[in-house]
N, C-alpha and C positions, 0 to 999 in steps of 0.2 A: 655746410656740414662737411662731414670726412664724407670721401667718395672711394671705393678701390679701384684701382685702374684693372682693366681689364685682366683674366686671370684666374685662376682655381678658386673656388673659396673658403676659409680658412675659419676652424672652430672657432677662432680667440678672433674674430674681427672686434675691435672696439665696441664696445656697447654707449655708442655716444648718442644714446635715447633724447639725453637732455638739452642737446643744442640745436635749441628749435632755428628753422627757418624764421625769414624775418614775420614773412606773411602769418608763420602759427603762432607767433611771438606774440603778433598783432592783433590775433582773435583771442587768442588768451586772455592779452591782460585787459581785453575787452570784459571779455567774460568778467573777469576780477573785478573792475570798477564798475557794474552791473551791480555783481552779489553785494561790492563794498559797500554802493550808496544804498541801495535798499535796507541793509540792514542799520545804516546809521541814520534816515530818513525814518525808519519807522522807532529805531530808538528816543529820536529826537521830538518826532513831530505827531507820531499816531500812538505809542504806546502811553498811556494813561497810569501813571502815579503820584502817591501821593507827595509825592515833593521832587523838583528839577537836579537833584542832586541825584538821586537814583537813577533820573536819564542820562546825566552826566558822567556817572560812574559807570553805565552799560556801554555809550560811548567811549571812555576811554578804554576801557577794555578790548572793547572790539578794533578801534585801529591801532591799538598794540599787538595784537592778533591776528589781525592781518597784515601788517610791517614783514615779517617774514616771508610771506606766501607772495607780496608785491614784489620784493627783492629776486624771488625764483619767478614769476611768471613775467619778470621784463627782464629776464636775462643777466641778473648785475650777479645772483648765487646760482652757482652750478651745482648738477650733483643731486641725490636721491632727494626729494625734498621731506626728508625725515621733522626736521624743524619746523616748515611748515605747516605740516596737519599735527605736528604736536597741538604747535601754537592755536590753531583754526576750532579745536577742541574746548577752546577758555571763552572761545564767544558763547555756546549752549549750557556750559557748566558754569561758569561765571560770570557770563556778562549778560545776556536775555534774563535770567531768574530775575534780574534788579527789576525789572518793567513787566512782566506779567503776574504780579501782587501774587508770587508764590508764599503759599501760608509759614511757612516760618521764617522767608525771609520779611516778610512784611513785619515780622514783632521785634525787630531791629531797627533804631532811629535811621533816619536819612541820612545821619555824620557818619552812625558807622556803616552802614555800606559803601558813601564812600570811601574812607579809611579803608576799609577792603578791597574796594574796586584798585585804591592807590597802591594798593600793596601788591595787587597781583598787574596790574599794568608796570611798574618797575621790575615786579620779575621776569616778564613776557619781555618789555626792554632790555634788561640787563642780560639776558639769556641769548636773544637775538645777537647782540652784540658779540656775544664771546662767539658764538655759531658763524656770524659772518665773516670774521678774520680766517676759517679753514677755508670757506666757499666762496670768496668774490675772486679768486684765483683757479685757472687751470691746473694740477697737479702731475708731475713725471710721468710718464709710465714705467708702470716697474718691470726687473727686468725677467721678471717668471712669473705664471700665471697660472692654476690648477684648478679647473673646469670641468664642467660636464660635456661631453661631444653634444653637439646641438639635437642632432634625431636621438642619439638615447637619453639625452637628459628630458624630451614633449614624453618620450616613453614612462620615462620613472619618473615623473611627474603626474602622469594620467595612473599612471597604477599606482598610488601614491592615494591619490583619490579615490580612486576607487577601493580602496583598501578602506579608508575613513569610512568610506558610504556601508561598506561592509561588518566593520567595526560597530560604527551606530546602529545595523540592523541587530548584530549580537548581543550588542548589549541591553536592549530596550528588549529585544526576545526573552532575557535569560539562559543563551548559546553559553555564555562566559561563565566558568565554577571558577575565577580566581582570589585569591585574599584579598582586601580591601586597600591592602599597598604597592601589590602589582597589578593591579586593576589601575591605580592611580596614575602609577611612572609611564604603563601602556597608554594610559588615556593622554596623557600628557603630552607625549612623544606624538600621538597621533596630530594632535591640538597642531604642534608645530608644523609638523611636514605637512597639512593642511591646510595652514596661513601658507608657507611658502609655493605650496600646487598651486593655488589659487592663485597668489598675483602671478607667479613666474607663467604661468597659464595663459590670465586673462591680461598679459603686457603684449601676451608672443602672438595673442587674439588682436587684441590691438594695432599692434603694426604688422599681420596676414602673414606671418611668418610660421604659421600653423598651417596643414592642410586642412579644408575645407572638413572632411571625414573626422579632423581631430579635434575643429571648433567644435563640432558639433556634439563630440563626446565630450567633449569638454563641459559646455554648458548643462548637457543633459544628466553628468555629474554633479556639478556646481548644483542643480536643484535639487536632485536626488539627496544631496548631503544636508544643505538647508532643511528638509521635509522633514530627513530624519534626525536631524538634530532638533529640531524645536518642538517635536512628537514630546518631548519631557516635558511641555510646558513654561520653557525659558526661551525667547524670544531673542535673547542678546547674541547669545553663536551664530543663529542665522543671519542677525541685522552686523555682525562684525565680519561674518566673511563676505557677503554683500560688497559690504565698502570698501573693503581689502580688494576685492577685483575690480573693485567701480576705478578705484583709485588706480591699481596698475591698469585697468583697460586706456581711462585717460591719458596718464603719462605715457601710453604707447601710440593710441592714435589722433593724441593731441584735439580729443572733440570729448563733447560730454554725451554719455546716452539718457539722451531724455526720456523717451521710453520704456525704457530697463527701470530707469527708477521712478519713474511715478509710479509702474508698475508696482513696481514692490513696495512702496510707499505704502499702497493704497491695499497690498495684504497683508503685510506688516499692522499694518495701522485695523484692518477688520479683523484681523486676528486677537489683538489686544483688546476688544472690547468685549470679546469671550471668552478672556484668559480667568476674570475672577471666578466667575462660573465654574470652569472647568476644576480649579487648584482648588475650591472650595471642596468639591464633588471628589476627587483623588489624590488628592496631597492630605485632604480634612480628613476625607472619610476612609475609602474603600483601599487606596492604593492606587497608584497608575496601574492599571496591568499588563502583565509582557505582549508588547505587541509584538505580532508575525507579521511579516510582509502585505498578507491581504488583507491586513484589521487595518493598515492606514487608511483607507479610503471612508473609512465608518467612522472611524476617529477623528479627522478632520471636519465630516460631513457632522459632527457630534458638536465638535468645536464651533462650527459654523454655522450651527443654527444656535446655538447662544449669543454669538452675534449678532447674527438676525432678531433673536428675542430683545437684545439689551437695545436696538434701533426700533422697535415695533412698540416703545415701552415711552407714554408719555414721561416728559423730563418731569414734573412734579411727584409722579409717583417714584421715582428713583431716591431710595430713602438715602442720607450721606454716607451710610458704608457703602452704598454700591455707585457712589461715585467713582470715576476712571479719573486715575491722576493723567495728564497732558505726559508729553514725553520730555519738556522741557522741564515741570517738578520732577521725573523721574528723576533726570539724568544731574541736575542741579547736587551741584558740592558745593557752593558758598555761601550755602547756610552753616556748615561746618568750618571753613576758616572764620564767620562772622561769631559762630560762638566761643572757637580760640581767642579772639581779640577783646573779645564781651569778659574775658576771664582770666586770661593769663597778662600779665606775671600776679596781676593783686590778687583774688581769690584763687585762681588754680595754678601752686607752681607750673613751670617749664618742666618737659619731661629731660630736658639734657640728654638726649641719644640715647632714651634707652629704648624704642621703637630701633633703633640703627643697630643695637650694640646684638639683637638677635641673628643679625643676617649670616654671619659665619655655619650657623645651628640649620636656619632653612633650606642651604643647598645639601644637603645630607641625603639623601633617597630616604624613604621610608621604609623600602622594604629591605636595605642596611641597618637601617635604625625605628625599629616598630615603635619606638618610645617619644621617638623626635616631636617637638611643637610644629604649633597649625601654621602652614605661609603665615594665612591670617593675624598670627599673633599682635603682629602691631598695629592692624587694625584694633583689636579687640580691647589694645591695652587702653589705645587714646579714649575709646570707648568708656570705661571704668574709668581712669584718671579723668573723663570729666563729666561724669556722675550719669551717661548716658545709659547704659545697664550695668547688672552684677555681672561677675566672672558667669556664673552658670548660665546667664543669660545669653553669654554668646555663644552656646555650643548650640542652640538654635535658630539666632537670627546672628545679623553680619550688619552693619552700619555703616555705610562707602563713607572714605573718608577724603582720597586721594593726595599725590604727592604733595600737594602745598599745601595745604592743611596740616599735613603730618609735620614738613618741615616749620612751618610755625609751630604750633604746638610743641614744640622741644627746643626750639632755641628763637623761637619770633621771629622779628625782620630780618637779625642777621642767618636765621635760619632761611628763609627765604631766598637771600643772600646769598648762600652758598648753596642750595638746590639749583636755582638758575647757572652760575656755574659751570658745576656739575656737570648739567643734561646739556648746555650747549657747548661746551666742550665734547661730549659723548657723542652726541648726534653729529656735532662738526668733524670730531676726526673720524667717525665711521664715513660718514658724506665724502670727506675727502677720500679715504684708504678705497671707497669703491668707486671714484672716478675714472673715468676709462676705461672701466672692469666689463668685460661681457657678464650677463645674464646670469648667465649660467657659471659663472666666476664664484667663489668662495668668499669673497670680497662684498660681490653686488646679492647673495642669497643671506649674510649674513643684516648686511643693510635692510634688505625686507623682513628682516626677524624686528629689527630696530623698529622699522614704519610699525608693525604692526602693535608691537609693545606702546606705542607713540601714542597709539587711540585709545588706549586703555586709562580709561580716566578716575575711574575708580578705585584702581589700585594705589599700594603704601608700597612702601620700598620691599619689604619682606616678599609681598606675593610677587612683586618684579623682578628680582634677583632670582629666585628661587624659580619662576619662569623662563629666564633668559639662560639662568644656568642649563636648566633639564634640555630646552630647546638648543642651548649651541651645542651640549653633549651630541644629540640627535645629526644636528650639522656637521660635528665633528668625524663623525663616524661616515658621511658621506663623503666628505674631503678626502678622505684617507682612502675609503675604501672603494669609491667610484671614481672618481676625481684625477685625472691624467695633469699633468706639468707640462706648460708649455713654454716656450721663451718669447718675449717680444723680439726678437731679431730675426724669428720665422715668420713672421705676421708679412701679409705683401705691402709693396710701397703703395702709401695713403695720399690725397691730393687734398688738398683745403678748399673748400668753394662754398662763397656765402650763397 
């Protein structure tokens, strides 16, 4: 790796996180061929379907999925591995649904799932591919650089956080009298600088480049936010900024924490079997009520013994409404590309971009524009266009559809086609533009906007544009307004050492 030879040390040191030693190289893509065979060993040999075609097609899914993530953990792709956990994402949303007989994917023949499995395995190829030509290469340095100074960027990152944890107390209080469109753009903005505290956080946790005093607020943040974010009874905020620091923690200190995440696994997971209960009881009936500070301990403790009730509860008595879907039907989206294919072009035309042709519309603030349409709308359109509900139906339920889906449904395989593209082009020159970049560089915090957008699998382009817009606005305004310029020709001389 880069060494600096002795000497002062310098904000803008290279942030060469990603050029592991040989030895981390080596545990790595241990690790890798581990996770890889397991999952293609139980697709192959232990998961039970009704035809070898479904196993077939969760197989190729999955080492098309993992192609990318092999590429970075043996060193051939450098750089944030945004492509990566894109990619890693289409084995739970694509490729597992085929083999544990999820109920709508099972009312699809065995050709078309795999026809779908083939269709999303050449997009995960053809995407990889375009991605790999930015990253099998080292990139320049360039010759300026505008950054956060390393101690006040741990700072406005910790109060950054702490602001979020502050925020979710207000808002679940009732603290907040704002209009329902500046409540929005706040909440938004907060979303973002909350993805980027979190990994810029748990990276700088990772490789000890934290004090000791500031892991520890760190972390004890990081729960605080979790707690109060899934007080609403949505689980997904908590379990997305989880993985957002699991991920930067790894890429910093090159190990996995095993503990941290069964941990959370295993309240993640008792959590959710008191979730129907609870939404049943205050979404149905009464309302959530504003919680204050000292009502969480009674509200989890509420939460949690519905839990305990739905475990104390013989399985036959559990009538089929109060069955728990698995997280793998939850998170599953290829029942959604399977019924594009089941229908388009013969019974349901192509929408021809008109899901696309909205995005101009979505980045608009609303509290600019009170009148503007929902991100949502392209979700809701493919919805109606293929008879899944009416318009009115969506202004209370939402139908995940996510990006390949959408791009089929509007232009098919070559829609397809050109999504893959697209995002590895997107994800390749961000990866490249923030190679070399410190951390705290405008470069490497905008790449962490990227990762994070990357896990979001449920979204249509509409909620993604209109996200990444609000979020780089939020970015934008810290480049500028915190953000000092520096030159690489101030950086001190660097030594190479494998």
């Amino acid at each position: 790796m880069f060494q600096q030879q002795p000497g002062h040390p310098h904000p803008l040191l290279p942030n060469l996180l990603f050029d592991l030693s040989r030895q981390k190289q080596r545990q790595l893509l241990g690790a890798f061929w581990i996770v890889a065979l397991s999952l293609i060993g139980y697709e192959l040999f232990w998961a039970r379907t009704g035809s070898s075609l479904s196993n077939i097609g969760a197989v190729l899914i999955t080492v098309s999925a993992l192609l990318p993530g092999y590429l970075w953990c043996s060193g051939q792709a450098q750089g944030m591995p945004i492509f990566p956990f894109f990619a890693l994402t289409y084995i739970w949303t694509y490729g597992l649904p085929l083999v544990i007989n999820h109920p709508k994917v099972i009312t699809y023949s065995p050709e078309s799932q795999l026809s779908a499995a083939l269709t999303t395995s050449g997009f995960l190829l053809l995407g990889t591919w375009v991605w790999f030509q930015f990253v099998k290469s080292p990139s320049p340095l360039p010759p300026v650089y505008r950054a956060l100074d390393e101690h006040k960027g741990d700072r406005f990152f910790l109060m950054m956080l702490a602001t979020a944890v502050l925020f979710n107390l207000s808002a679940n209080g009732g603290w907040l009298q704002l209009s329902g469109g500046l409540l929005g753009t706040i909440r938004n903005a907060v979303l973002g600088l909350t993805a980027l505290a979190s990994f810029v956080l748990a990276y700088r946790t990772g490789t000890q480049e934290l004090t000791k005093q500031q892991s520890r607020l760190f972390i004890i943040l990081l729960v605080s936010y979790m707690l109060t974010s899934a007080s609403g009874l949505l689980l997904i905020g908590a379990s997305s900024t989880f993985l957002i620091s699991t991920i930067a923690f790894v890429i910093g200190r090159k190990k996995v924490p095993i503990l941290p995440i069964v941990l959370m696994l295993i309240c993640l997971s008792f959590l959710h079997y008191g979730k129907a209960e609870m939404r049943s009881k205050y979404w149905g009936g009464q309302g959530i009520p504003k919680l204050q500070p000292w009502d969480y301990p009674a509200w989890y403790s509420e939460w949690a013994g519905y839990s305990l009730e739905y475990f104390g509860r013989q399985e036959e008595e559990l009538s089929k409404s109060e069955e728990k879907e698995s997280f793998l039907v939850r998170s599953s989206v290829i029942q959604m590309l399977l019924l594009a294919q089941s229908k388009s072009p013969e019974t349901v035309p192509y929408l021809y971009g008109k899901t696309y042709a909205i995005l101009p519309q979505v980045v608009i603030p609303r509290v600019l524009n009170p009148s503007k349409i929902r991100t949502t709308e392209g979700t809701h359109i493919l919805s109606v266009h293929y008879g899944l509900q009416t318009y009115e139906k969506t202004f209370t339920t939402s139908i995940s559809w996510g990006l390949l889906a959408e791009s089929y449904g509007n232009f098919g395989v070559l829609g397809c086609a050109g999504l893959a593209v697209v995002l590895g082009w997107a994800y390749g020159k961000v990866t490249r533009w923030s190679l070399n970049a410190p951390i705290l560089s405008a470069q490497s915090l905008f790449s962490v906007i990227m990762m994070t957008f990357a896990l979001q699998t449920e979204w249509t382009a509409g909620v993604y544009v209109a996200a990444l817009y609000q979020t780089s606005t939020v970015l934008g305004g810290i480049v500028f307004v915190l953000m000092r310029s520096y030159s690489t020709m101030d950086l001190p001389m660097m030594a190479y050492r494998r």
